[in-house]
SERO-4910 file (N, C-alpha, C, O; in steps of 0.05 Angstrom, whole numbers):
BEGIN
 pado doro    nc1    nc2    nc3   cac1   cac2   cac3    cc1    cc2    cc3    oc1    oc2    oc3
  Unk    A   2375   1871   2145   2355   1891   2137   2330   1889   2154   2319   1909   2163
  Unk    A   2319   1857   2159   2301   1859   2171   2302   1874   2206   2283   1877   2222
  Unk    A   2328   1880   2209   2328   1887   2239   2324   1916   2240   2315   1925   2261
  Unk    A   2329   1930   2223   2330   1966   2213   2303   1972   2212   2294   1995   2218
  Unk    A   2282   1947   2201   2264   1951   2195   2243   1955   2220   2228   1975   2223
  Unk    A   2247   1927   2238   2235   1925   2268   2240   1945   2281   2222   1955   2296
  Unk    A   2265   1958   2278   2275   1984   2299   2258   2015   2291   2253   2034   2306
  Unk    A   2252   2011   2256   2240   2034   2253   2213   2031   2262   2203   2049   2276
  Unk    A   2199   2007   2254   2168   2001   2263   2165   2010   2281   2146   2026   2284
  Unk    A   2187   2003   2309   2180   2005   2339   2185   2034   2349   2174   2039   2370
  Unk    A   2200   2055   2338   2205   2084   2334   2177   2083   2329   2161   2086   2347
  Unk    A   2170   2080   2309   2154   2097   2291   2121   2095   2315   2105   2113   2321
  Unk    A   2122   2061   2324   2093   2059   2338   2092   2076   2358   2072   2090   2362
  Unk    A   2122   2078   2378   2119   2092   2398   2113   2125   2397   2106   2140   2416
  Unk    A   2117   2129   2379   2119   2164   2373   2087   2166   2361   2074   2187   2362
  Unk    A   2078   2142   2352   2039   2143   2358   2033   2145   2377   2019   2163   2385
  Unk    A   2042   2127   2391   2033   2112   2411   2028   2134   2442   2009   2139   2456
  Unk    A   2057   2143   2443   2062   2166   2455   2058   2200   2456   2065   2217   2472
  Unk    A   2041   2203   2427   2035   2237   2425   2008   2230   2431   1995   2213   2420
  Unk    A   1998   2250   2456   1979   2249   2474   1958   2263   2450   1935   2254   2449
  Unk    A   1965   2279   2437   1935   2283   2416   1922   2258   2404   1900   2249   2410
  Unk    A   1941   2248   2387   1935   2227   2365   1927   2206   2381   1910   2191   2372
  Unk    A   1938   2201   2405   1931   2164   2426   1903   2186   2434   1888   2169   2444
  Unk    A   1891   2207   2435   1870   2215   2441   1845   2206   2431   1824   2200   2444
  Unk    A   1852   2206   2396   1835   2203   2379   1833   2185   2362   1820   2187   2341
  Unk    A   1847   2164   2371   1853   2134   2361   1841   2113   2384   1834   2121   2406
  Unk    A   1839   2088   2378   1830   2062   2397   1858   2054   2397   1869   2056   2418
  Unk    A   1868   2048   2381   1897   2030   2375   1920   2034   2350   1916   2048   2330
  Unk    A   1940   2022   2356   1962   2023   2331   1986   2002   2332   2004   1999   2349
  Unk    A   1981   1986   2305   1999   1963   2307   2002   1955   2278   1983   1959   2263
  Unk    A   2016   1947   2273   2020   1926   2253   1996   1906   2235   1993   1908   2211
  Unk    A   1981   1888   2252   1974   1880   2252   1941   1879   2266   1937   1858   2279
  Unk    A   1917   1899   2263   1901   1909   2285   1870   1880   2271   1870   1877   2246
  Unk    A   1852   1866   2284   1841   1861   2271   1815   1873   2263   1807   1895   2271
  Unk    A   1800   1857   2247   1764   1877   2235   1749   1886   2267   1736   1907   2272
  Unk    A   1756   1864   2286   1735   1874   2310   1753   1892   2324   1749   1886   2348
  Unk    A   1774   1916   2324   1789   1931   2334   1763   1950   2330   1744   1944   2315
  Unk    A   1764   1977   2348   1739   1987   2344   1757   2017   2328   1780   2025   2329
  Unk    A   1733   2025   2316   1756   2055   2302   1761   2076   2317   1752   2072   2340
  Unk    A   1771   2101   2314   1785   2091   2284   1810   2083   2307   1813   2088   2331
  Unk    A   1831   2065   2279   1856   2063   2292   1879   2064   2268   1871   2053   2247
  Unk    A   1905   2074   2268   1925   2067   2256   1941   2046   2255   1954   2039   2275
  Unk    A   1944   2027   2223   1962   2010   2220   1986   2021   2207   1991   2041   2194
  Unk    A   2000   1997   2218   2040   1997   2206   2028   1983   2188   2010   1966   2193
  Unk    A   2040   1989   2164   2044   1963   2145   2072   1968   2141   2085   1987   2149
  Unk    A   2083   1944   2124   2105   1940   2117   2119   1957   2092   2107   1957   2071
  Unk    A   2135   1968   2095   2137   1987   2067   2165   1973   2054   2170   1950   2045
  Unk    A   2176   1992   2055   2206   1990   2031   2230   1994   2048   2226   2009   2068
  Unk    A   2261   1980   2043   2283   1986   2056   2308   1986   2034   2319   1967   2021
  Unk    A   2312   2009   2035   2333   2004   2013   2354   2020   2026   2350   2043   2033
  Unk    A   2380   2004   2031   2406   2006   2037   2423   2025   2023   2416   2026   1999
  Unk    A   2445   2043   2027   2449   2060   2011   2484   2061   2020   2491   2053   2043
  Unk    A   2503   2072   2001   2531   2078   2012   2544   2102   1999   2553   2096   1977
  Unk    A   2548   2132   2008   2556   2140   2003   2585   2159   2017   2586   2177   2033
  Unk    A   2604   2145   2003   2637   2152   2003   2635   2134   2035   2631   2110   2032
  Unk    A   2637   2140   2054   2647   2132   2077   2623   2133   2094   2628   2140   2117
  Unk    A   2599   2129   2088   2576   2134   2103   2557   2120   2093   2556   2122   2069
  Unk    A   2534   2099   2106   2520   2077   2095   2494   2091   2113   2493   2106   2132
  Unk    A   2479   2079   2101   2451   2079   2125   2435   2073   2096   2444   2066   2074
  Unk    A   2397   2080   2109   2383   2066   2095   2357   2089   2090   2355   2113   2097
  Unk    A   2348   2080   2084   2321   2101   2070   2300   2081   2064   2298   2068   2044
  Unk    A   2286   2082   2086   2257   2071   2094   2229   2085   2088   2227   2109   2095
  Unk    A   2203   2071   2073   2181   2084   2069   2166   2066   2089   2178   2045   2095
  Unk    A   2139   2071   2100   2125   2052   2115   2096   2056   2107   2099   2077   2094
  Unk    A   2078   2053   2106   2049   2054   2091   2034   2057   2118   2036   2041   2136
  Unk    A   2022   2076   2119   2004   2075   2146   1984   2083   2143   1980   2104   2132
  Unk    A   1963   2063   2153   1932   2069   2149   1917   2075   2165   1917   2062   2186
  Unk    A   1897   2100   2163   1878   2102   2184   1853   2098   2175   1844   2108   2154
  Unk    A   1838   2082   2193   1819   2071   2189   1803   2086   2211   1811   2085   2234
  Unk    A   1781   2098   2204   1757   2112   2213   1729   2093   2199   1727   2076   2181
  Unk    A   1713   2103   2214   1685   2102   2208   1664   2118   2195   1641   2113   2190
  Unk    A   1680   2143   2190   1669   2168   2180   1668   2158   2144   1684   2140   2138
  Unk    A   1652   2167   2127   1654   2170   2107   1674   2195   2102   1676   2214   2117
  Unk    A   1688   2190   2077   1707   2205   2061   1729   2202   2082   1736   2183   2097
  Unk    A   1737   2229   2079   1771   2226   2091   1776   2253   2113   1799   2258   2123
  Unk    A   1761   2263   2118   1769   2295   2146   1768   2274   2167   1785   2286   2180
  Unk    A   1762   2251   2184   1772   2245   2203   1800   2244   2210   1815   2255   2226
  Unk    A   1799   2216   2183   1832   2206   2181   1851   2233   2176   1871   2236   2190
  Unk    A   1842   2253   2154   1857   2282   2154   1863   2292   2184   1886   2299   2189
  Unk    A   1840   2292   2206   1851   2299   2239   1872   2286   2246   1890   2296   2258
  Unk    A   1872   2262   2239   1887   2241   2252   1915   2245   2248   1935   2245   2263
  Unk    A   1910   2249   2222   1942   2240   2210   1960   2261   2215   1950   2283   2221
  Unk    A   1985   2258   2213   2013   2277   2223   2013   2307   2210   2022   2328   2221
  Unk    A   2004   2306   2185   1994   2326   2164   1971   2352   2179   1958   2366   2165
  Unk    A   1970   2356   2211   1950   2373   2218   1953   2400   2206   1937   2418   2210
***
């Protein structure tokens, strides 16, 4: 499980990482970013993996928690930011 998980993280960073809007309007995006990262930036956190089998077909159904962290009071930055435009 833990390997489905790394593979989605690393999907998931690069498709931040890589859409030229969002790497526009971000500093960074990782897993792990620390307090002196400057803002705003998006974290991976760790979410949920739950394995699944139906009739002749298995796979999994993954959630991931992702935070954006701005400097703005309230939330219309992170609202630009996020995939939800």
């Amino acid at each position: 499980m833990r390997i489905a998980w790394a593979e989605f993280q690393k999907a998931l960073y690069d498709k931040i990482r890589l859409d030229a809007t969002i790497a526009g309007m971000i500093t960074g995006v990782g897993d792990w970013l620390t307090p002196k990262t400057p803002l705003p930036y998006i974290a991976i956190r760790e979410g949920s993996l739950q394995e699944w089998l139906v009739k002749d077909k298995d796979g999994f159904q993954i959630t991931a928690d992702i935070h954006i962290f701005t400097d703005n009071y309230g939330s219309r930055k992170a609202k630009q930011i996020s995939f939800d435009q």
